[in-house]
C-alpha positions in Angstrom: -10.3 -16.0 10.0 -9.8 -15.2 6.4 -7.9 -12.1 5.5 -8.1 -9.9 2.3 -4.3 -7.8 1.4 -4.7 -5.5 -1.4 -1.0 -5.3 -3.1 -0.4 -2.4 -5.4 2.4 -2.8 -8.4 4.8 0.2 -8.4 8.0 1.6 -9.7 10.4 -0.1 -7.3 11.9 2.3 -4.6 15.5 1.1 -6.1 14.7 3.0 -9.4 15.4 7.0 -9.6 11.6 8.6 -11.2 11.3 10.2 -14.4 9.1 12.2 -16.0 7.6 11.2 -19.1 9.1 14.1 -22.1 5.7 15.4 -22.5 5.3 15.8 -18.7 1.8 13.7 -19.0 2.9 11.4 -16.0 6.0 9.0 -14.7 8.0 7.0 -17.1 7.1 3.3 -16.6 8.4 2.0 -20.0 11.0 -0.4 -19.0 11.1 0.3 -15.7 11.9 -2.4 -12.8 8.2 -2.7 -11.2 7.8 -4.1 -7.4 4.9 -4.4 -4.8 4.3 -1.3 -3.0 6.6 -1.8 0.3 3.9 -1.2 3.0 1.9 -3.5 1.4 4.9 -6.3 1.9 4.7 -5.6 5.3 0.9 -6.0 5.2 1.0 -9.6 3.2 4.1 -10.3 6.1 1.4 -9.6 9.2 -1.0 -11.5 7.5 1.2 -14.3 7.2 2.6 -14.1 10.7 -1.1 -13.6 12.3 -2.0 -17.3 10.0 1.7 -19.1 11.4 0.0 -17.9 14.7 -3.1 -20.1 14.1 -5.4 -17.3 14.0 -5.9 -17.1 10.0 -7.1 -19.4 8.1 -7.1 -17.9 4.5 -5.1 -15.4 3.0 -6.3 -13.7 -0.1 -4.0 -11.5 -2.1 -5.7 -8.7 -4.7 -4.5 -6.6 -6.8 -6.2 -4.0 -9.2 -4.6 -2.6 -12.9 -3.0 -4.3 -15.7 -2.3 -7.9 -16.7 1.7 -7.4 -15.2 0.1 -6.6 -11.6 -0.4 -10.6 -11.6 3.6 -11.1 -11.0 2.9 -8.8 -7.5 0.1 -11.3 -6.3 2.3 -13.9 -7.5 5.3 -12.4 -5.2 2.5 -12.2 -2.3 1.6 -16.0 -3.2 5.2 -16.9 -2.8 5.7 -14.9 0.2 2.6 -16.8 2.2 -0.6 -16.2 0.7 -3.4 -18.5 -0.3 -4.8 -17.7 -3.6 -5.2 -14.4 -5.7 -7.5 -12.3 -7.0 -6.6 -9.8 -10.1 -9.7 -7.3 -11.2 -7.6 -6.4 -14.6 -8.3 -3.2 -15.9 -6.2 -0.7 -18.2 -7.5 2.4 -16.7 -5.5 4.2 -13.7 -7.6 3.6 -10.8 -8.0 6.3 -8.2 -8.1 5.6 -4.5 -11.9 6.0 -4.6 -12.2 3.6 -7.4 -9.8 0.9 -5.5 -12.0 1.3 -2.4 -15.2 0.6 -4.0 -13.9 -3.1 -6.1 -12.2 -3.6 -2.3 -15.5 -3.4 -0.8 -17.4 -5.6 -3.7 -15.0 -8.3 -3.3 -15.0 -8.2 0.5 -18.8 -8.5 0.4 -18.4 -11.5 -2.1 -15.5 -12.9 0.5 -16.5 -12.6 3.7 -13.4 -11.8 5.6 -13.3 -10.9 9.5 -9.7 -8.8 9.0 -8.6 -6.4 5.4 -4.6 -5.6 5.8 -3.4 -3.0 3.7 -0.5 -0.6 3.6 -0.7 2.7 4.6 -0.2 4.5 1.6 1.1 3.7 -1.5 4.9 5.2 -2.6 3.8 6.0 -6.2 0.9 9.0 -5.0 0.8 8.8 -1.7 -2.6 9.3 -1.5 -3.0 7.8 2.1 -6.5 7.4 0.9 -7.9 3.5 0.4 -8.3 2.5 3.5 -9.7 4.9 4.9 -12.1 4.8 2.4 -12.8 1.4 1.9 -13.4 1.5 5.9 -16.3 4.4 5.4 -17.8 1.6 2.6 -17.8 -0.8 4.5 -19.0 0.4 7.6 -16.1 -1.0 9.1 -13.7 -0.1 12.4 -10.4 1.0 11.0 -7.2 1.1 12.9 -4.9 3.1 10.5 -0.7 3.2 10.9 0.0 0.3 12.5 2.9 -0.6 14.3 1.7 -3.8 16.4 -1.5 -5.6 15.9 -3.2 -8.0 18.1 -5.7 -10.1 17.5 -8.0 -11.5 21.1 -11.2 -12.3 22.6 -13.2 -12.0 19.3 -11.0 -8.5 18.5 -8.2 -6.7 17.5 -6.1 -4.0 19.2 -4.2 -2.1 17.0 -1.2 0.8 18.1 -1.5 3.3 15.5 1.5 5.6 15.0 0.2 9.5 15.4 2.1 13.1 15.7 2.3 12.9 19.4 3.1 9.6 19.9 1.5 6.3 19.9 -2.2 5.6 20.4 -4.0 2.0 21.3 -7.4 1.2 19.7 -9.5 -1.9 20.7 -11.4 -2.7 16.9 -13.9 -5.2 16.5 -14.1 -7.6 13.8 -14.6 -7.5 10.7 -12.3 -4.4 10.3 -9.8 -2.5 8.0 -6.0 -1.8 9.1 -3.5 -0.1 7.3 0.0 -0.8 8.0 3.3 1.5 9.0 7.2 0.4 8.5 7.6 -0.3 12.4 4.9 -3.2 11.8 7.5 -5.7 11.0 10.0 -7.0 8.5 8.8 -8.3 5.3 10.7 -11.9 4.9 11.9 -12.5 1.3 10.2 -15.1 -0.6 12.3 -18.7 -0.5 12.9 -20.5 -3.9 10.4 -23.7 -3.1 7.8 -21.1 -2.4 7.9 -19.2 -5.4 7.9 -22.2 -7.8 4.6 -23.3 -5.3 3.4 -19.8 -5.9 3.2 -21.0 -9.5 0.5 -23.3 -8.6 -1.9 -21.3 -6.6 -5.1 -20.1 -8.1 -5.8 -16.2 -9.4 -8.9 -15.5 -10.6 -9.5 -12.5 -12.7 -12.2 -10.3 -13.0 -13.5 -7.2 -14.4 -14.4 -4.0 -12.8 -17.8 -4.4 -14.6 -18.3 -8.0 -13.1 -18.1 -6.3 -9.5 -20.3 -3.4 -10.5 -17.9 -0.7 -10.3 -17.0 2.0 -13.2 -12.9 2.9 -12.4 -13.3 5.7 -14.7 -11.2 8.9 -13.0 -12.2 11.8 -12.1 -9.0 13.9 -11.9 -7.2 14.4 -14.9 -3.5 14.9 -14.5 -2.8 18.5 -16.3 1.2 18.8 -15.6 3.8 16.6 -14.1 7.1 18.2 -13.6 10.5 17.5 -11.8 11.1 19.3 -8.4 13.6 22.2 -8.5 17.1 20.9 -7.7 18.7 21.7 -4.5 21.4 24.6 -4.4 24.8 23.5 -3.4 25.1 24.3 0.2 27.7 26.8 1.9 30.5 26.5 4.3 30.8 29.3 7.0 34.4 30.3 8.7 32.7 31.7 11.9 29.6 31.7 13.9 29.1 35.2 12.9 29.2 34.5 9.7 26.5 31.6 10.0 24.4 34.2 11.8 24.9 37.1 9.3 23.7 34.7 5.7 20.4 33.3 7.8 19.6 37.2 9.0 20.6 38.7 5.7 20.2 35.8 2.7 17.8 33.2 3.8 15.8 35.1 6.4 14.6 33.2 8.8 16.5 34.7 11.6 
């Protein structure tokens, strides 16, 4: 079985966001950059699913600028097979990412496509989903255990009222929640043999997709900081400020 994991380079969740002084967008100038967490614990199922015997291949792909070639390398070093970079300077939207997804999985040929969920930067929630409706695929989206059998793969999903089990066949898409599993951290012997293993990069062009966007960002502001919060000396007291100053009594 071969298996494709998009990774996405973001700010790391360490770093504290700001907005750029003009308000265009998020500051990334100097910033530390990572791979997009549910997208670790996608490369780590991926891995764990090919230490099981049932992969064969992983592939490792990323999409934006030249720099997003240190997050394959990071998914390299953390298991991976080889890597694939389609470079581009323009800020793909989800639509954009699910369309060179599915040109490179037709080009590919894998049975399983492991993602994250969503990605901590817009939270858009949005590729897989859509990369799915491309392909024609089965989808099993939120993951918290997957399960690959008899030619399938059953996949618990985590939804609002609980947790649901779908049986998938293959080939399908599956996006990935935190309760999946623990990424492992990359040891030193396997990042220096990360430095060996092949990335090809490509253009959007050469897969036959245009990445231009179709939203264009008017405004990005910081949210309104919180108030300072109130201590009460009696229950009354509690009762009359929710009745008379934040209504909701």
């Amino acid at each position: 079985m071969k298996i494709l994991v998009p990774v996405k380079r973001v700010v790391d969740y360490n770093v504290k966001v700001r907005v750029k002084a003009d308000g265009t967008g998020v500051e990334t100038a100097g910033v530390k950059m990572s791979m997009n967490p549910f997208d670790e614990i996608a490369i780590e199922e991926a891995v764990r699913l090919k230490e099981k015997g049932v992969a064969t291949e992983i592939v490792a792909i990323s999409v934006g600028v030249a720099a997003c070639s240190e997050t394959i390398r990071t998914a390299l070093a953390m298991g991976a097979d080889r890597g694939i970079l389609v470079e581009t300077d323009v800020a793909v939207e989800p639509i954009a990412v699910a369309k060179l997804l599915k040109a490179i999985a037709e080009k590919e040929q894998p049975q399983l496509i492991i993602l994250g969920k969503q990605a901590i930067d817009d939270d858009m929630s949005a590729t897989g989903q859509m990369l799915a409706a491309l392909l024609g695929w089965p989808q099993g989206t939120f993951a918290s255990k997957v399960t690959v059998e008899d030619g399938g793969i059953t996949v618990t999903r985590e939804v609002d009222g609980g947790l649901e089990t779908v049986a998938l066949s293959l080939p399908a898409v599956v996006t990935t929640d935190l309760r999946l599993n623990e990424p492992r951290y990359a040891s030193l012997p396997n990042i220096m043999k990360a430095r060996k293993k092949p990335i090809d990069i490509v253009k959007p062009a050469d897969l036959g997709v245009d990445p231009t966007p179709r939203l264009t960002v008017l405004k990005v502001t910081e949210p309104a900081k919180r108030q300072a919060g109130q201590k009460v000396a009696s229950v009354a007291e509690l009762v009359h400020k929710l009745r008379t100053e934040a209504k909701v009594i």
